[in-house]
C-alpha positions in Angstrom: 7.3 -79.9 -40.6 8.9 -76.6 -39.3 10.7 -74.3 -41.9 13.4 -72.3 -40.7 14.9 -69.4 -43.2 18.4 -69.9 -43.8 21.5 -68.4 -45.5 23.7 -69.9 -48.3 26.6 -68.1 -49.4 27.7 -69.7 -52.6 31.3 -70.6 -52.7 33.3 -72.4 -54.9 35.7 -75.5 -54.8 38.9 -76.7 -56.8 38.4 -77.9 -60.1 34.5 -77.4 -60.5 34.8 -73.8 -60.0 36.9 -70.9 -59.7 38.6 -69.9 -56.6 38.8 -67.0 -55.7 39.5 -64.2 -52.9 36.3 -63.5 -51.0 34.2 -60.5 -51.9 31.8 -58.0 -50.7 30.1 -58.4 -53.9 29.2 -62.3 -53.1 25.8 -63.6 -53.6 23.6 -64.2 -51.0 20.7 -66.4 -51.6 17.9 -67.3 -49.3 17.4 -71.0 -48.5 14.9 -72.5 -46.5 16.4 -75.8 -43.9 13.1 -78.1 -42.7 13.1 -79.9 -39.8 11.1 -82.7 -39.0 9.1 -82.2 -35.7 7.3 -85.4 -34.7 4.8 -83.7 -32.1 3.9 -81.5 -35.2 1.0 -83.1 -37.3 0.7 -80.2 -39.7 -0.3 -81.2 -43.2 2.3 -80.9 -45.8 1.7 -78.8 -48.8 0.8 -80.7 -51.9 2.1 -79.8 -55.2 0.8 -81.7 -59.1 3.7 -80.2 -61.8 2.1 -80.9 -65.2 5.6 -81.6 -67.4 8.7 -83.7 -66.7 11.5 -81.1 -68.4 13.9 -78.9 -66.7 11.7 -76.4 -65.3 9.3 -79.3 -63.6 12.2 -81.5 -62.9 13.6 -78.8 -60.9 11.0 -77.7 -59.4 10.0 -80.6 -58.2 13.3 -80.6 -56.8 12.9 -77.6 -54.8 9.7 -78.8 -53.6 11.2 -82.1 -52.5 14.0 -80.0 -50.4 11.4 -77.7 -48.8 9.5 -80.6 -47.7 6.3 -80.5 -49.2 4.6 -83.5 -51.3 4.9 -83.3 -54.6 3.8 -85.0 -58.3 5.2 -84.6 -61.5 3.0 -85.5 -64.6 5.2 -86.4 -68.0 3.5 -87.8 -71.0 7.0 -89.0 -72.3 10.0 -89.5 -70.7 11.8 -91.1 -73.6 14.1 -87.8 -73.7 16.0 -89.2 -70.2 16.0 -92.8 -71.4 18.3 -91.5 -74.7 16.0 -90.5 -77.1 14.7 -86.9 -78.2 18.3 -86.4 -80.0 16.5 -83.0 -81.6 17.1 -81.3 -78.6 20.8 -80.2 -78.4 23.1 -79.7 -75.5 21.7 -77.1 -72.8 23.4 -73.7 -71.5 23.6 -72.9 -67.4 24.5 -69.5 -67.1 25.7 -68.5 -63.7 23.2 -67.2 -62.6 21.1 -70.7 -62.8 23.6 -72.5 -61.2 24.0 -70.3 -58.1 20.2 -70.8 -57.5 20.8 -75.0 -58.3 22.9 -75.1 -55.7 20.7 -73.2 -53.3 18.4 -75.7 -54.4 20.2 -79.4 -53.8 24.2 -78.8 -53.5 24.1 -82.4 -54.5 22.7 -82.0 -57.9 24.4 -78.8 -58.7 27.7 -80.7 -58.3 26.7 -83.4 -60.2 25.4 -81.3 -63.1 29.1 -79.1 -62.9 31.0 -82.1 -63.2 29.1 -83.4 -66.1 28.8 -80.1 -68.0 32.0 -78.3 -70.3 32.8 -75.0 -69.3 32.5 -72.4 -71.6 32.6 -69.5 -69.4 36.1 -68.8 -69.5 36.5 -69.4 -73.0 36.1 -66.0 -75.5 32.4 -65.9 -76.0 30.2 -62.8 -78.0 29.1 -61.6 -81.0 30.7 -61.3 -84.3 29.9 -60.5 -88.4 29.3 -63.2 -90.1 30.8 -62.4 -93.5 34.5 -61.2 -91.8 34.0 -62.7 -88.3 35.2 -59.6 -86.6 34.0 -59.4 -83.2 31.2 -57.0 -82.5 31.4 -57.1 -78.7 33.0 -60.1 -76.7 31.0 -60.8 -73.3 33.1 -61.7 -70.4 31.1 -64.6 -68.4 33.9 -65.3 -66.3 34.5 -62.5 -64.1 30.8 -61.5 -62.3 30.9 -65.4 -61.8 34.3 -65.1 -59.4 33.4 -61.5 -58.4 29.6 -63.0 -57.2 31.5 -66.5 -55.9 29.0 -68.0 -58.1 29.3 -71.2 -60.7 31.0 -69.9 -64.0 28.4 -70.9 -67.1 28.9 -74.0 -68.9 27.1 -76.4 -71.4 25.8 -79.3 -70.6 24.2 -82.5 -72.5 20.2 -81.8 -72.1 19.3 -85.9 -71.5 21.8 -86.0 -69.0 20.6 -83.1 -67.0 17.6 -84.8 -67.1 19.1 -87.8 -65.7 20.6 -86.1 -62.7 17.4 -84.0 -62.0 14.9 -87.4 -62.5 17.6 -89.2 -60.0 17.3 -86.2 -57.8 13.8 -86.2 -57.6 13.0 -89.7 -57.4 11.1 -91.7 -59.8 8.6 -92.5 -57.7 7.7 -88.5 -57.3 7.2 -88.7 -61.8 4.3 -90.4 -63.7 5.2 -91.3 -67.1 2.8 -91.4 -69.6 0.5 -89.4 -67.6 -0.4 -86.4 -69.6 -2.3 -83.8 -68.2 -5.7 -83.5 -70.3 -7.7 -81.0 -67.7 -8.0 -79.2 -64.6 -10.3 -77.5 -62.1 -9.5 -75.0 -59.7 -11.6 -73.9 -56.7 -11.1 -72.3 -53.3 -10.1 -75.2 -51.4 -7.9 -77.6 -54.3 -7.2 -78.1 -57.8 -7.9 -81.3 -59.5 -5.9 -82.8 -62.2 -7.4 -84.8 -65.0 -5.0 -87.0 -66.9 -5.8 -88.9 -70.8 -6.0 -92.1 -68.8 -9.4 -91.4 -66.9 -7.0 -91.1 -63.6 -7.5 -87.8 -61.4 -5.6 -86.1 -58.5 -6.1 -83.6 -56.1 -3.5 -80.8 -54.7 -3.1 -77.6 -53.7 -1.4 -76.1 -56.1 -0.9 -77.5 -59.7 2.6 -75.7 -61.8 2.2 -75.8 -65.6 5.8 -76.7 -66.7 4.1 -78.4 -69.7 6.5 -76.3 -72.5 5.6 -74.1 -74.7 2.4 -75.7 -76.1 1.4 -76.0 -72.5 -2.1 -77.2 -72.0 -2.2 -75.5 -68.9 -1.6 -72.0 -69.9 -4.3 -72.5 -73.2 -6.6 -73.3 -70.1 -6.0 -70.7 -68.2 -5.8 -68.5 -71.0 -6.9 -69.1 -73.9 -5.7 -70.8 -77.2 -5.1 -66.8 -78.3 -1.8 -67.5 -76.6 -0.4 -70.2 -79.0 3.3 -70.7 -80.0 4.4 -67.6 -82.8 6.3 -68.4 -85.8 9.4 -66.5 -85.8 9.9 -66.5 -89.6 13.1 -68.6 -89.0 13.9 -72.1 -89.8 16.3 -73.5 -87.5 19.0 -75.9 -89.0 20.9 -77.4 -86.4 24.4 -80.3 -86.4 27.2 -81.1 -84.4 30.3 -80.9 -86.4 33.4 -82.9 -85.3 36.9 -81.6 -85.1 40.5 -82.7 -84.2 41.5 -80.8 -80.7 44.2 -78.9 -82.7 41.7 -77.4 -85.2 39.0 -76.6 -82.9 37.8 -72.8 -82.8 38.9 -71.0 -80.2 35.7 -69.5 -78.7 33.5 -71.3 -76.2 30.3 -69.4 -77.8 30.0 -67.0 -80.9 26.8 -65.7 -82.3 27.6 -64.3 -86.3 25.0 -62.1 -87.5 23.9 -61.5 -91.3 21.1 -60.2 -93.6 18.4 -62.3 -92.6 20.1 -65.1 -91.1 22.7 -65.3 -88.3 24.7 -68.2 -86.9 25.4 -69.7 -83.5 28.1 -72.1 -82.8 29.5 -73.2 -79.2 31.9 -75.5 -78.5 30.0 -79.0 -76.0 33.4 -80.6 -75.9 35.4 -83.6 -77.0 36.2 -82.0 -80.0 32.7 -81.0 -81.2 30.9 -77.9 -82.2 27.2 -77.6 -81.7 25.7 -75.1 -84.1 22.7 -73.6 -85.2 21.9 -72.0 -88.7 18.7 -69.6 -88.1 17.4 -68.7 -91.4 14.4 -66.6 -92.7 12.0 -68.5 -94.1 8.4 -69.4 -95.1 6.9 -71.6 -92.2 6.0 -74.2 -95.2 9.1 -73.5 -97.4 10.0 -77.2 -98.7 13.3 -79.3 -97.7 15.8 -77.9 -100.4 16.1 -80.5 -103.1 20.3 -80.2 -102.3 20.5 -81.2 -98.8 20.4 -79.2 -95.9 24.6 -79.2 -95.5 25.1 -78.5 -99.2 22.0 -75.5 -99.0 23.5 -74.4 -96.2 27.0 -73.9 -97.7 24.8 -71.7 -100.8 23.1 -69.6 -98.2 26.4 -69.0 -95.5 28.5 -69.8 -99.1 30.5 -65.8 -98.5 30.4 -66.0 -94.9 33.8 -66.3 -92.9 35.8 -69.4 -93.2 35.2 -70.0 -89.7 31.4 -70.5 -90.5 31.8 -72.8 -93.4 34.1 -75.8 -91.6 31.7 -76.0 -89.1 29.1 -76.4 -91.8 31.6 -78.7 -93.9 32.4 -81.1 -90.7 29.1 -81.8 -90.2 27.2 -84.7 -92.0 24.3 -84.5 -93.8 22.0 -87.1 -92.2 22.8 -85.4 -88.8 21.3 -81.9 -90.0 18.1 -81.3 -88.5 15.6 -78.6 -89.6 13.1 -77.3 -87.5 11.0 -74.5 -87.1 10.8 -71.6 -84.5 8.5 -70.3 -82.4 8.0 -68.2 -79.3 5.3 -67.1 -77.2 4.0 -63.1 -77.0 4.6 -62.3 -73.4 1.4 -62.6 -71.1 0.5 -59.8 -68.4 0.0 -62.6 -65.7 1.2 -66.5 -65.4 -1.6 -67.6 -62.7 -5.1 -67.5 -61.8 -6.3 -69.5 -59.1 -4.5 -72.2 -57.5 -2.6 -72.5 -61.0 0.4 -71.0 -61.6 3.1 -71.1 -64.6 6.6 -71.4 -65.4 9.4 -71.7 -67.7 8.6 -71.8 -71.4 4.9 -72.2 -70.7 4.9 -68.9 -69.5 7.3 -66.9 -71.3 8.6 -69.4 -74.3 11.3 -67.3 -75.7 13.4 -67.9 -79.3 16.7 -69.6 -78.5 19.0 -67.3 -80.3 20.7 -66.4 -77.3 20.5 -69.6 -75.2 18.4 -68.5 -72.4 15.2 -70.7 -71.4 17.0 -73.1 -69.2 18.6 -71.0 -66.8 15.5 -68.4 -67.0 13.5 -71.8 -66.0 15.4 -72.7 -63.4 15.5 -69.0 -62.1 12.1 -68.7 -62.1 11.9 -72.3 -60.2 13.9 -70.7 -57.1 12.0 -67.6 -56.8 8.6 -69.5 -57.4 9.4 -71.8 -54.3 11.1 -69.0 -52.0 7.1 -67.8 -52.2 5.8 -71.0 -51.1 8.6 -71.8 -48.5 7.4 -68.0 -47.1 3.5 -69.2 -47.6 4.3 -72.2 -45.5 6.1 -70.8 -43.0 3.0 -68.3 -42.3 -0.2 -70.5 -41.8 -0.8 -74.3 -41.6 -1.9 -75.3 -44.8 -5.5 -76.0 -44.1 -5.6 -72.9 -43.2 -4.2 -70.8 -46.1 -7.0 -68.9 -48.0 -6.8 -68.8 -51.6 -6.2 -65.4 -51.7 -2.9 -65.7 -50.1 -2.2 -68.3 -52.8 -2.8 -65.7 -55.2 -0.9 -62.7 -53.7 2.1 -65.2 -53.2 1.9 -65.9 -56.7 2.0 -62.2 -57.7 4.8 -61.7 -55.6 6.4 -64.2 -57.6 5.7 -62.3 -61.1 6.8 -58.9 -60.0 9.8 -60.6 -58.9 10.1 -61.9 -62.3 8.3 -60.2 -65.0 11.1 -57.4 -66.0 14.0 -59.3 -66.2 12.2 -62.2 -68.2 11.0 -59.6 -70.3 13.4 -58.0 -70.9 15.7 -61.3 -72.0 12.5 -62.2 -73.9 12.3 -59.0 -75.8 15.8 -58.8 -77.0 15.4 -62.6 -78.3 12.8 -61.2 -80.4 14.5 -58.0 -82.1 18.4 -59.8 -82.8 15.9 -61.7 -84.9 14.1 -59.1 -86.3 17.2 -56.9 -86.6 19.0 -59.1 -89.2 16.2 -58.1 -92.0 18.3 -54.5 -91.9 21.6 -55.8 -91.5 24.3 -54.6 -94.2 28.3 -55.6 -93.7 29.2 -53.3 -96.9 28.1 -50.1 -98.1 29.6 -51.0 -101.2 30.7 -54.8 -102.4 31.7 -54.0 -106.0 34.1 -56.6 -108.2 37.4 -56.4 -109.5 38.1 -52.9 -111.2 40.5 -53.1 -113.8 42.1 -56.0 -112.4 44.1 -53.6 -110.5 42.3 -52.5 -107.8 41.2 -55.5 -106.4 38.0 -55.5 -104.5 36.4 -52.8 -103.0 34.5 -53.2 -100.6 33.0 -50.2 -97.9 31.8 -51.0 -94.7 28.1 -50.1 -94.2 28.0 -47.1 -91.8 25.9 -48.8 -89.7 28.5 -51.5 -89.1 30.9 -49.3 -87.1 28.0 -47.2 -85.3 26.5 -50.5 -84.1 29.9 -51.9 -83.3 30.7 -48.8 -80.7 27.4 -49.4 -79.2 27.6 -52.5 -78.9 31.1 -52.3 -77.2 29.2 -49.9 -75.0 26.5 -51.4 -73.8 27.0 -55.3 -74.0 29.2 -55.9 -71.0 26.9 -54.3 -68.4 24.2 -56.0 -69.7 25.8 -59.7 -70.0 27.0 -59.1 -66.5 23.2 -58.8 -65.3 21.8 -61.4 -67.4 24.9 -63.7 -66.0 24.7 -62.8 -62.5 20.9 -62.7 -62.1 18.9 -60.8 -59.6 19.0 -60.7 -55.8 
């Protein structure tokens, strides 16, 4: 199998994505084309993913496209056959789907014509109690200066589906849960629950974020966090006409903050993050109607959603993240996805930081490939392929990581009004001050937010 380095400039076409005028700006993305040679007998790289989600699913992908042989272990794969209804809708930033379709063009298109774009739609952050806009982040312009896919939401089982379908189900083991591992200088070998074993070169732990195969490699020091926030989460049904008008609004409060995008067919998916004990007790009420309490002065738009959602299909959860690790491999055994950097999903990030980190992971091994035979690549070049890999990745998944973190932690200091005091003399109404800090962090956040959104949306070169 001879691998030739390619180039893919990402274009767009009617009615999936935005046309536009070519740019100089447009993203170019490396792809690698393999050709079979039949006089060539060169063993094919073998690759064991521990974990059937997104990030294995499309790795697997990737692998599959380069040409290499590869395995994909997944205790359960009930979530593709219409199950795992915990799990809501997914978001694809641009950035994600640029890379998809440098990946499979096939799959990407599937997966655009099955997902609602949101994109274009006013997205960004607002107060919760007046639902004044803090910053609004425009998705839709990097994505048609870049020529690039513009973000959209998409139903989490059925990109699943399309990436199982993709793959091939004879490439995925259900019920075959990784138990163990060894790594040496020539192969790693994969233990599974049911006695059976396999042997590879290079096993990917896309097992989630209570990955066995990091606690391996690392230690169970590096177990999921509590985040100090319970996660209430619903879809709330509305007639086209009284639909919000944003594609995707994040309203913040004292200790709580709400997110709410709009997954099409008149439906809202939201999510109600709110600071709690990890053991607090189910409120006695009902989630909807404690719910309604706790967001009970919060802006009108923020309460329908709540009130058009019912109760049974409230479900409460709670969060966790991982601390960020100096390295994801050692060895022959390399992580991705929320195995290696779990972060909280405030901001809607881990699938398209997943799938990022699927491309760049692979572009490595295409490189690796293309270099030496594979019975004759040392483990050290393994290794130094997989650093590559994390310097390539480590600041920008950081970074989205640590920002996750602090617009949690920054809600225990939030303050709408200086002053909130009642009716006085039933003349002057209410008065009610704005907190200082409420226009200083609006400016900044005016300020600051676009750049930002524009490299989190586009992604890196």
């Amino acid at each position: 199998m001879a691998c030739v380095h390619d180039s893919l400039n990402v274009s767009n076409s009617a009615g999936l994505f935005i046309r536009e005028k070519k740019s100089s700006k447009r993203l170019t993305t490396r792809t690698v084309r393999c050709e079979n040679n039949t006089g060539n007998k060169k063993k094919t790289l073998k690759i064991l993913i521990a974990g059937g989600g997104i990030g294995g699913l499309v790795f697997a992908l990737a692998a599959k496209r380069s040409g290499f042989d590869v395995t994909v272990f997944e205790k359960d794969l009930t979530a593709v056959r219409g199950e795992g209804l915990e799990r809501g809708p997914i978001q694809l930033l641009s950035s994600a789907m640029g890379l998809m379709e440098s990946i499979d063009k096939d799959a990407a298109r599937e997966i655009m014509e099955s997902g609602y774009v949101t994109g274009d739609r006013l997205n960004g952050l607002a107060d919760g109690t007046t639902g004044q806009w803090f910053a609004k982040f425009d998705f839709l312009t990097p994505a048609i200066e870049k020529s690039i896919p513009v973000t959209r939401i998409i139903c989490r089982m059925e990109l699943q589906r399309i990436l199982l379908n993709a793959v091939g189900e004879d490439n995925v083991m259900n019920k075959s849960k990784v138990a163990d591992f060894v790594s040496d200088s020539k192969k790693v070998t994969v233990f599974l629950e049911n006695g059976e074993r396999y042997e590879g070169d290079i096993l990917v732990g896309a097992d989630g974020i209570r990955s066995m195969v990091r606690s391996k490699l690392f230690g169970s020091n590096k177990e999921p966090k509590y985040s100090n926030f319970i996660c209430y989460t619903g879809v709330a049904e509305f007639h086209r006409t009284s639909l919000p008008s944003f594609g995707y609004k994040i309203f913040i409060g004292r200790n709580k903050y709400f997110v709410a995008l709009d997954i099409g067919k008149g439906r809202m998916q939201w999510y109600a993050f709110v600071r709690e004990p990890r053991e607090s007790p189910v409120s006695s009420i009902g989630n909807k109607n404690m719910l309604l309490e706790c967001f009970g002065g919060w802006c009108d738009e923020v309460i329908k959603i709540i009130g058009r959602t019912n109760e049974e299909a409230i479900i409460r959860r709670p969060i966790h993240d991982i601390d960020m690790i100096r390295t994801w491999g050692k060895g022959r055994v390399i992580l991705l996805g929320d195995a290696a950097h779990a972060m909280l999903p405030n901001l809607g990030q881990g699938g398209s930081m997943a799938i990022e980190d699927c491309y760049w992971l692979m572009l490595e091994l295409q490189n690796l490939a293309q270099r030496h035979t594979i019975s004759e690549i040392p483990l050290d070049q393994i290794t130094t392929a997989f650093t590559r890999f994390e310097k390539k990745r480590m600041f920008r998944v950081r970074i989205m990581h640590s920002i996750c973190r602090l617009a949690s932690t920054l809600t225990a200091f939030y303050q709408t009004y200086l002053l909130d005091i009642g009716p006085i003399f039933n003349v002057a109404g209410v008065l009610k001050v704005k907190h200082p800090a409420f226009h200083v962090s609006n400016k900044l956040l005016q300020l600051a937010m676009p750049k930002f959104m524009e490299w989190v949306i586009v992604g890196q070169d």
